[in-house]
C-alpha positions as CSV (number, residue, x, y, z in Angstrom):
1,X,10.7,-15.4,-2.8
2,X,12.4,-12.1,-3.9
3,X,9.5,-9.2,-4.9
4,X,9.5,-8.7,-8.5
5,X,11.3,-5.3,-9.3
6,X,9.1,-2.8,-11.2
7,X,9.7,-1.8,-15.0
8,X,11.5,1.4,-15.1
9,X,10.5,1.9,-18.6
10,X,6.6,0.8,-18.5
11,X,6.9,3.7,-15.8
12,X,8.2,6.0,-18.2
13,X,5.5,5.1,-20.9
14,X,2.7,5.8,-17.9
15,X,4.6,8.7,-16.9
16,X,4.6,9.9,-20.8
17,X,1.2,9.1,-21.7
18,X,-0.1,10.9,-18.2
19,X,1.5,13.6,-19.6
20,X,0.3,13.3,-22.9
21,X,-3.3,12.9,-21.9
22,X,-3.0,16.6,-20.0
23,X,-1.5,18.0,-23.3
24,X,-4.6,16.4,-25.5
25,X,-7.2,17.7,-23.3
26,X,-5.6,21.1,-22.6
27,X,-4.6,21.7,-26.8
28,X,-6.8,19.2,-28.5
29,X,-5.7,16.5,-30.6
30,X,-5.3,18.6,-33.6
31,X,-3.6,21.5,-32.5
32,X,-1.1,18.7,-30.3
33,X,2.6,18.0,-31.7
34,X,4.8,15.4,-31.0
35,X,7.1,18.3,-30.6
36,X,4.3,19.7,-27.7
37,X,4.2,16.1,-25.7
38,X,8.1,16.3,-25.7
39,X,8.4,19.6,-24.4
40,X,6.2,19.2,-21.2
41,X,7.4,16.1,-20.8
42,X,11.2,17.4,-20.5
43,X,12.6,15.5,-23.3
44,X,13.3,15.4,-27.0
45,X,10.6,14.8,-29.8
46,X,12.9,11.9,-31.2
47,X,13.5,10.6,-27.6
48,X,9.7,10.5,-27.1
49,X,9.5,7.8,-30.2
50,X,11.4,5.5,-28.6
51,X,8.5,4.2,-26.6
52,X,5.5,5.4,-29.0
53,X,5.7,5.5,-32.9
54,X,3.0,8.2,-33.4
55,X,0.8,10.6,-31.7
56,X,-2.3,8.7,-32.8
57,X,-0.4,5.7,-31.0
58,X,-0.4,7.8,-27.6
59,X,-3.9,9.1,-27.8
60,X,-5.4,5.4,-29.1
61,X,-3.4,3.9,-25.4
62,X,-5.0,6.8,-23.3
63,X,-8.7,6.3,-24.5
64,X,-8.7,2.2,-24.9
65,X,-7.0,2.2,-20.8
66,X,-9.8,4.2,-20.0
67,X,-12.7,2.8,-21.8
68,X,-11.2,-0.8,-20.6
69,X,-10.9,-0.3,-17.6
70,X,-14.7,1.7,-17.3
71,X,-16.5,-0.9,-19.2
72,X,-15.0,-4.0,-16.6
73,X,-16.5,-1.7,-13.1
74,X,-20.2,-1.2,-15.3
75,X,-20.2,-4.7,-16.4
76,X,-19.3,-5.9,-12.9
77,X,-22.2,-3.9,-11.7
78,X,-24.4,-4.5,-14.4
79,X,-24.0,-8.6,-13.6
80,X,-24.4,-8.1,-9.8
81,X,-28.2,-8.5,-10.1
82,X,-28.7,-5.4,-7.6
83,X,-32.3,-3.5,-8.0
84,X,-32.6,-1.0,-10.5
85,X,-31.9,1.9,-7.6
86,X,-28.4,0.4,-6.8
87,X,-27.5,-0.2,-9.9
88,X,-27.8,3.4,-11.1
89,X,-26.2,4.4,-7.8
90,X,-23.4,2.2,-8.5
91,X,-22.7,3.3,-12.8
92,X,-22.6,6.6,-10.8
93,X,-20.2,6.2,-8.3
94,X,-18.2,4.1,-10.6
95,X,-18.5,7.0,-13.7
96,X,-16.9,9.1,-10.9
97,X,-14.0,7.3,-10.0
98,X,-13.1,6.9,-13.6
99,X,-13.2,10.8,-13.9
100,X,-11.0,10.7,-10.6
101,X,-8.8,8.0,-12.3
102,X,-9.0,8.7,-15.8
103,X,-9.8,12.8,-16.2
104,X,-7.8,14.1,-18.7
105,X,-9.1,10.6,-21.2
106,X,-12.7,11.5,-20.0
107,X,-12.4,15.1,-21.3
108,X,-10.6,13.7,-24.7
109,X,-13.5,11.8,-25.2
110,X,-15.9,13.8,-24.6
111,X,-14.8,16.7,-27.0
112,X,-13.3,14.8,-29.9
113,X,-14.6,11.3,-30.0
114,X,-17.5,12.1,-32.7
115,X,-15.1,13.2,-35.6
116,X,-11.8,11.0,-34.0
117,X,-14.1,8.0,-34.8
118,X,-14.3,8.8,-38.5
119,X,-11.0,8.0,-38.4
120,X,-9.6,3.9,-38.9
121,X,-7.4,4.1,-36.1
122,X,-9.9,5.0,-33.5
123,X,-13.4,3.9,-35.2
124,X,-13.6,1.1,-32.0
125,X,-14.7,4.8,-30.6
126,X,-17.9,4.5,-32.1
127,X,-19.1,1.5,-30.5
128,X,-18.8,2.7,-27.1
129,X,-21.8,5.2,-27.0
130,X,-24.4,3.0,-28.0
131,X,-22.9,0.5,-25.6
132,X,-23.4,3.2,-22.9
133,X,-26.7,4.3,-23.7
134,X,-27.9,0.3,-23.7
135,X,-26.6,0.1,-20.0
136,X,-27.9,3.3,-18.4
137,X,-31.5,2.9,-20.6
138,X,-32.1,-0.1,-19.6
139,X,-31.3,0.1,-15.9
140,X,-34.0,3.4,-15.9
141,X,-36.3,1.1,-17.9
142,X,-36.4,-1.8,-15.4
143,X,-36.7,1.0,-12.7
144,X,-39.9,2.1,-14.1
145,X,-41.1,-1.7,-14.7
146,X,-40.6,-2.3,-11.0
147,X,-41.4,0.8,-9.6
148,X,-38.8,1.5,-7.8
149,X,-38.3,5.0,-10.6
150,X,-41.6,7.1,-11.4
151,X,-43.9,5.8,-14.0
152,X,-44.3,9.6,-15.7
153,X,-40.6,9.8,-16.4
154,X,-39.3,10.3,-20.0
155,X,-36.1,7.8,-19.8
156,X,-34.5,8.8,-22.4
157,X,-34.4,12.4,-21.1
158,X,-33.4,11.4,-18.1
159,X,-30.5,9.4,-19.8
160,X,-29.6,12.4,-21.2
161,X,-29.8,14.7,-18.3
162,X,-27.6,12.0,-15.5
163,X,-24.9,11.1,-18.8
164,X,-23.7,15.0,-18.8
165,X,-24.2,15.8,-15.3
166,X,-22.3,13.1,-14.2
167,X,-19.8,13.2,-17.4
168,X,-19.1,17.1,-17.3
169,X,-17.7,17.0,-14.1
170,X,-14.2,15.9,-15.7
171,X,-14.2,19.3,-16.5
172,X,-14.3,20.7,-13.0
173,X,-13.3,18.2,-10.7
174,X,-9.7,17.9,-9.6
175,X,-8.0,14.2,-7.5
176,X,-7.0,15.3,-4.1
177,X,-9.9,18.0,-4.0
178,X,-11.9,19.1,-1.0
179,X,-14.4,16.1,-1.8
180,X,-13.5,12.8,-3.0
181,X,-14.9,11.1,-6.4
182,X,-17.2,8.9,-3.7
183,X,-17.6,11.9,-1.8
184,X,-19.3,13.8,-4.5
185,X,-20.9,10.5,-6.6
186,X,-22.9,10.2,-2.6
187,X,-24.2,13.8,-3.2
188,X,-25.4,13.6,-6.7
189,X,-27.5,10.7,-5.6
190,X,-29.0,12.5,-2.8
191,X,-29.9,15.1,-5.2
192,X,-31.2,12.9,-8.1
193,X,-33.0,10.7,-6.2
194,X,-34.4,12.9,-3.1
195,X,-34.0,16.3,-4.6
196,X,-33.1,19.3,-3.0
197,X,-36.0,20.6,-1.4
198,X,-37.0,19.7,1.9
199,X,-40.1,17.9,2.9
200,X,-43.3,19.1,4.3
């Protein structure tokens, strides 16, 4: 059986909308031009509409790859039927390697999905946070109920304090670093669930 030989041009249009994803994040979706894509992607602005028809076309493909592909890894864990202490350990490590995977998208979202879901083309946006909420709240709420979590906790404050810890690290961390995404997922466990002090 002969391998199948890869697509040159779905290359390209990963290639393309890696780039693009860089220049969104760096600019901001506003201030980004077709004309700005092209350029640091070493081509044309007319060449660069042969495989996308719009900006909002590019930017739509980036967030739905990476919203896809983060919902499948929380809903695997969430259907594992692990305790309430795994299961947070595993929405972090897997929040992680979608910054690893998916930074550039993570840092897109996080600055401009609010008003970019006022929009028709990306109003899916807005179902995503309350979907998000529901899965980390409830996983802290069972925690409590079986006390494997302290009973005194606010949960909702704590939802709020793990979601940007864990999510503003898009805007630091870097693939290839000194630490990997596991690497650093292990170490914000330690410190959320043991602390930082020592014992005694």
């Amino acid at each position: 059986m002969s391998a199948i030989a890869p697509n040159p041009n779905a290359e390209r249009r990963a290639e393309l909308l890696a780039t693009a994803a860089r220049v969104f994040a760096e600019q901001g979706y506003n201030a980004t031009t077709v004309r700005r894509i092209a350029d640091a992607a070493g081509m044309l602005a007319g060449s660069l509409y042969y495989h996308f028809d719009s900006k909002e076309a590019m930017l739509d493909e980036i967030l739905t790859a990476f919203l896809d592909e983060l919902w499948a890894c929380y809903d695997t864990v969430l259907a594992a039927g692990l305790g309430p202490r795994d299961t947070l350990g595993a929405l972090v490590t897997q929040s992680f390697r979608q910054i690893d995977r998916h930074g550039p998208a993570v840092a897109i979202y996080q600055k401009e999905s609010k008003h970019l879901s006022a929009q028709p083309r990306f109003a899916h946006l807005a179902g995503s946070q309350p979907k998000f909420e529901h899965a980390w709240l409830r996983t802290l709420e069972r925690g409590v109920a079986e006390r494997d979590f302290r009973a005194d906790l606010d949960v909702r404050l704590v939802y709020r304090f793990v979601r940007d810890t864990v999510w503003v690290a898009a805007s630091w961390y870097r693939p290839g670093g000194v630490h990997s995404a596991q690497e650093i997922a292990r170490q914000y466990l330690s410190m959320v669930l043991a602390g930082i002090t020592t014992r005694g």
